[in-house]
C-alpha positions in Angstrom: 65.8 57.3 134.9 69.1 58.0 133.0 69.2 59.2 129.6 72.1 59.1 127.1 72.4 59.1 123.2 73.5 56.0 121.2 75.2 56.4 117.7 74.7 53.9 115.9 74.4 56.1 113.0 74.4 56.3 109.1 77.0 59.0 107.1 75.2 60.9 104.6 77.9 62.8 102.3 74.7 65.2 101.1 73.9 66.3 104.4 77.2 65.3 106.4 79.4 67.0 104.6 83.1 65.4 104.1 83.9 62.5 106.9 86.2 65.1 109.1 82.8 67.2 109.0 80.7 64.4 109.9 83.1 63.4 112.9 83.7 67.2 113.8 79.8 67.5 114.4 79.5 64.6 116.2 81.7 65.8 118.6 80.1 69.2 118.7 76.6 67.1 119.9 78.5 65.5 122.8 79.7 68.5 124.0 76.2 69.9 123.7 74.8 67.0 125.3 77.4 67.2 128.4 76.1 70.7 128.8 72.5 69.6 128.7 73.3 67.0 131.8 72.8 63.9 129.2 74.2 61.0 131.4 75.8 59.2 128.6 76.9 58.7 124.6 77.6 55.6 123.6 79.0 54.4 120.3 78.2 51.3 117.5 80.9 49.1 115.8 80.3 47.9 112.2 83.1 47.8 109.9 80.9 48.6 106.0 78.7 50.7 104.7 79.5 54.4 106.5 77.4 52.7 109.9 78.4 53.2 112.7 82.1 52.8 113.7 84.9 50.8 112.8 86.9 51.7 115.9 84.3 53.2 118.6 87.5 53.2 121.1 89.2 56.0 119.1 86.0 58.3 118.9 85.0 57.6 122.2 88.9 58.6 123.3 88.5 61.9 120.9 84.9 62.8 123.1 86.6 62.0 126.5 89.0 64.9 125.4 86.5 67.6 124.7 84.1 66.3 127.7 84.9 65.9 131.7 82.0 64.8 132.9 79.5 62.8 130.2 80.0 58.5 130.6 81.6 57.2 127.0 80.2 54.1 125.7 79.9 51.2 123.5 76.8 50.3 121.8 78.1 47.4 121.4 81.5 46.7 121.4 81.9 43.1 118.9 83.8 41.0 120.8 84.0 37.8 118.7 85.5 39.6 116.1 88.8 40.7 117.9 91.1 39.9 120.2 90.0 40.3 123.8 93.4 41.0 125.0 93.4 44.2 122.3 89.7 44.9 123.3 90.7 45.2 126.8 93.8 47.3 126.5 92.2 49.8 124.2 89.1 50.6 126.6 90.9 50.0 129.7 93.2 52.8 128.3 90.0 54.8 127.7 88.7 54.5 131.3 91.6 56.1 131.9 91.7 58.9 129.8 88.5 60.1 130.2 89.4 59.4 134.6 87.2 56.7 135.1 83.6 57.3 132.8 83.8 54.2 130.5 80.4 52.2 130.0 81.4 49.3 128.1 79.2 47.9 125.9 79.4 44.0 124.3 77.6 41.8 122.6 77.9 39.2 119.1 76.5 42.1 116.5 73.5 40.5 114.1 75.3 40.7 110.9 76.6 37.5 109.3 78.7 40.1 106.6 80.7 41.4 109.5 81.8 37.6 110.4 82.5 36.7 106.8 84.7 40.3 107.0 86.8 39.5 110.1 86.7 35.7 108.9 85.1 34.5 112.1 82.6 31.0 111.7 79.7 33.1 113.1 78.2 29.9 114.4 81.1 30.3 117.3 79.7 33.3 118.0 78.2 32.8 121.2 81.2 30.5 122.8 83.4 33.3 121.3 81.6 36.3 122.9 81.3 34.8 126.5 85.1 33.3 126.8 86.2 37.3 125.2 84.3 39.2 127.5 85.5 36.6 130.6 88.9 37.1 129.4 88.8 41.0 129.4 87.2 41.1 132.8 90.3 38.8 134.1 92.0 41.2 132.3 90.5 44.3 134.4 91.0 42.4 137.7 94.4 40.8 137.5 96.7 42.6 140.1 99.3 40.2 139.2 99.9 38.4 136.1 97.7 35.4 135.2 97.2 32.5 132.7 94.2 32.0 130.9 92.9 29.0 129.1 89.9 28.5 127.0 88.5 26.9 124.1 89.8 29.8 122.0 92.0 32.1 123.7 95.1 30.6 125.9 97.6 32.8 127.7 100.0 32.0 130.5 101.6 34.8 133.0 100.2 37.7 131.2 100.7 40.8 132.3 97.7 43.7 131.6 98.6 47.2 131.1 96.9 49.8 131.9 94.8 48.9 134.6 90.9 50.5 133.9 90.2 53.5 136.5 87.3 52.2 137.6 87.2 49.3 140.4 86.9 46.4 140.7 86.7 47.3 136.4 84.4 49.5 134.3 80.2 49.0 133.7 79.9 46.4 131.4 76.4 45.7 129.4 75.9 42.5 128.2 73.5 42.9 124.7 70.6 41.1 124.6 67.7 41.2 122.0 65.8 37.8 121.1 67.9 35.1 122.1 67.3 34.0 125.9 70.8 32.7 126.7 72.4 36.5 126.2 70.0 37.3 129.2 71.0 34.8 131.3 74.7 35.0 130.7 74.3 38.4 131.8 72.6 37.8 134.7 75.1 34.9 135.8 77.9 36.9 135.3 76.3 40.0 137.3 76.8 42.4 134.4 74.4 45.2 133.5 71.9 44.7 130.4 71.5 46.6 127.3 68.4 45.4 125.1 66.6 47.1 122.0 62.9 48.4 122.6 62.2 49.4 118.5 61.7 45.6 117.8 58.4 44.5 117.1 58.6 41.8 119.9 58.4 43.8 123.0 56.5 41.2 124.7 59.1 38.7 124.0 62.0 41.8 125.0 60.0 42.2 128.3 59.9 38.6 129.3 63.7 38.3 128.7 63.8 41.6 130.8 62.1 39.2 133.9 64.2 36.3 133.0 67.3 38.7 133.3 66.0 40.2 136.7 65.3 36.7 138.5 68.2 35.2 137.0 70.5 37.4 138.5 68.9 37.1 142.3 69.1 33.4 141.8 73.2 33.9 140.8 73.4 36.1 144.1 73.3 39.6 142.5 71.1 42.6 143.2 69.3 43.3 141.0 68.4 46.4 142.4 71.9 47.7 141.8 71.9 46.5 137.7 70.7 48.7 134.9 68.5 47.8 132.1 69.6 49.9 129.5 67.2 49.8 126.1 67.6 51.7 122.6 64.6 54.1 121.1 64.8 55.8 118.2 63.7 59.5 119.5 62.6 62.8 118.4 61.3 65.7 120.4 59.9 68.0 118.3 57.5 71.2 118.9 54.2 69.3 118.3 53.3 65.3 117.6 52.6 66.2 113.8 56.3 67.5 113.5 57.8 64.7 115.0 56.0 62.4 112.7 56.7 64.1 109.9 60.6 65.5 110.4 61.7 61.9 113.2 59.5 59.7 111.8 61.1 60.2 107.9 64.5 60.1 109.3 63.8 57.0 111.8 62.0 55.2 108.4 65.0 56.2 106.3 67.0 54.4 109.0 65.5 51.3 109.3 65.5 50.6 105.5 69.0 51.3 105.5 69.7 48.7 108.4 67.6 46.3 106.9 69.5 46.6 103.7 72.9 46.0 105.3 73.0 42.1 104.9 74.8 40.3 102.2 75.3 36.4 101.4 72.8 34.0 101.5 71.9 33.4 105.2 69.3 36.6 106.3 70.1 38.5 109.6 67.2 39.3 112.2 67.5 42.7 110.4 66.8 42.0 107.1 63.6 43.7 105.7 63.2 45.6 108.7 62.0 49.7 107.8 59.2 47.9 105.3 56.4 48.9 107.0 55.4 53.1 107.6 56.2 54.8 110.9 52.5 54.1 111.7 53.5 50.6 111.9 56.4 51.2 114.7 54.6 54.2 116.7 51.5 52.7 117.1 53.2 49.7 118.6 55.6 52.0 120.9 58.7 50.8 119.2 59.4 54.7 118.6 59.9 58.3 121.0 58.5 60.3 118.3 56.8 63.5 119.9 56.2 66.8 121.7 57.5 66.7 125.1 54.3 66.2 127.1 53.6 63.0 124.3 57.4 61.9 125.2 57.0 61.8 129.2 53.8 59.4 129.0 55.5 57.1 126.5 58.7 57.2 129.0 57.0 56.7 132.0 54.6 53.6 130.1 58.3 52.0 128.9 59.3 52.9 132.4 57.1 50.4 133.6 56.4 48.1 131.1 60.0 47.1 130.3 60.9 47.5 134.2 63.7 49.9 132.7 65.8 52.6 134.6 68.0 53.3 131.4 67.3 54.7 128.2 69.5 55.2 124.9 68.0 57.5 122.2 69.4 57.2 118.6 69.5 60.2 117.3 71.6 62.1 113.9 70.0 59.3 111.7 68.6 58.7 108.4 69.8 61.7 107.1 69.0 64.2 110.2 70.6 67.4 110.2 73.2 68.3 112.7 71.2 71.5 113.7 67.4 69.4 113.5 69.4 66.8 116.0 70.5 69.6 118.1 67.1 71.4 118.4 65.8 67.8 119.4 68.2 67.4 122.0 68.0 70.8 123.6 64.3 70.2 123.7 64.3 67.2 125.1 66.5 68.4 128.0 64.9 71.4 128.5 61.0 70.0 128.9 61.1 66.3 129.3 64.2 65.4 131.2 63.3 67.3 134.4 60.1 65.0 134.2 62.5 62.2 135.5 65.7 63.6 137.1 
């Protein structure tokens, strides 16, 4: 099982301090999680509201230079609302800065405000993700220059600069969540999966999970050597009643605040979500909230229910202290990670 730390996170000024604050801590917890043998962090894109990242590239790029060891990546990387061309210069330039430890996230985002913001018909969406992310990857692999032509991008004797470290090009995880054609592209394709294991239809997440896995035998791949990568909200505290109280506020405060973030008429599959207590979510496993002995069982039940190898925790949200996330992580590390490693 490998473990890494997706932020995908909300700024509090109150507890955060000023933004070069907020930014100077995050890069204080990768550090601290390179040193506690975390295999990844990954970053969000959103472009409103103090979520996430407008440009994940430039804070994964700042991490790669205070880490040597720890994969970067994207959690996810938007690709219908950019150029693929600059998408795959920036992170191709990324993979080799940090000498090779880019895991590159993509997928369409579930926000119809970020596609009114980049002025993208969000109903091209799809089309527009898989010709982006087939463009980067020719991209990654051209030794020579090449001509592209699609429905929305068409290039002719392009030549990409700086080829990405890592051969034949970097990890990518295709995003998948409700929607059955994202989990077959990815298996098509051959490209790893990243899913989300906090939304309430886990049977429908785990049966796109087996539609991803037989999909990409039947396409040739093995699917022995593809991750499944899938997002918890997570918490180690000292005792069950802690993490409740302290993780399970924070993860609440969260999910109020991402089910807030939609505007316009047309709801997103995260509107309204956070309405419900933290009883709601834990009881249903949508949550790692816990002591470290509670934490191994619910890993090694997600283990084998989801047929994952690959977890994501979000962590620093919903207000969380920068010392409260520390203490989590070094817990974490220190009693439950040896459970797996």
């Amino acid at each position: 099982m490998k473990f890494g730390v997706l932020y995908n996170i909300d700024y509090h000024p109150e507890v955060h301090g000023s933004s070069a604050d907020y930014y100077a801590q995050i890069l204080e917890q990768i550090q601290i999680l390179e040193e506690l043998r975390f295999d990844s962090a990954w970053f969000g894109e959103h472009h409103y509201a103090g979520y996430s990242f407008g440009a994940p590239a430039v804070i994964a790029t700042a991490a790669a230079a205070k880490t040597s060891k720890i994969r970067l990546g994207t959690g996810v990387s938007l690709v219908p609302l950019h150029n693929p061309l600059r998408l795959a210069e920036e992170y191709a330039m990324l993979d080799v800065l940090s000498n090779g430890r880019l895991e590159y996230g993509v997928g369409r985002g579930f926000l119809n405000y970020a596609y009114q913001l980049m002025g993208v018909d969000r109903s091209e969406s799809f089309d527009r993700f898989r010709e982006g992310t087939d463009l980067i990857i020719a991209a990654w692999t051209a030794d020579q220059p090449f001509s592209f032509h699609g429905k929305f991008w068409n290039i002719d004797d392009y030549h990409f600069f700086p080829p990405p470290v890592q051969k034949p090009h970097p990890a990518i995880y295709a995003s998948g969540t409700a929607t059955r054609e994202s989990y077959v592209y990815a298996a098509t394709r051959g490209l790893h999966l990243c899913t989300a294991f906090f939304i309430p239809d886990k049977e429908g997440v785990r049966a796109n999970i087996a539609l991803y896995r037989r999909t990409l035998a039947e396409s040739g791949h093995d699917p022995s050597t593809r991750d499944v990568a899938g997002v918890f909200p997570m918490y180690c505290g000292e005792s069950r009643a802690d993490s409740i109280r302290y993780g399970g506020q924070c993860t609440i405060n969260y999910f109020k605040f991402f089910g807030s973030l939609e505007r316009g008429p047309e709801p997103s599959s995260g509107q309204g979500f956070g309405n419900k207590p933290i009883e709601f979510y834990d009881h249903l496993g949508l949550v790692l909230l816990g002591d470290p002995d509670y934490l191994i069982d619910r890993i090694r039940w997600a283990a084998e229910y989801y047929d994952t190898n690959y977890l994501l925790f979000e962590v620093a949200q919903g207000g969380a202290s920068h010392e409260q996330t520390i203490q989590s992580l070094r817990r974490f590390a220190r009693y439950v990670m040896p459970a797996f490693k």
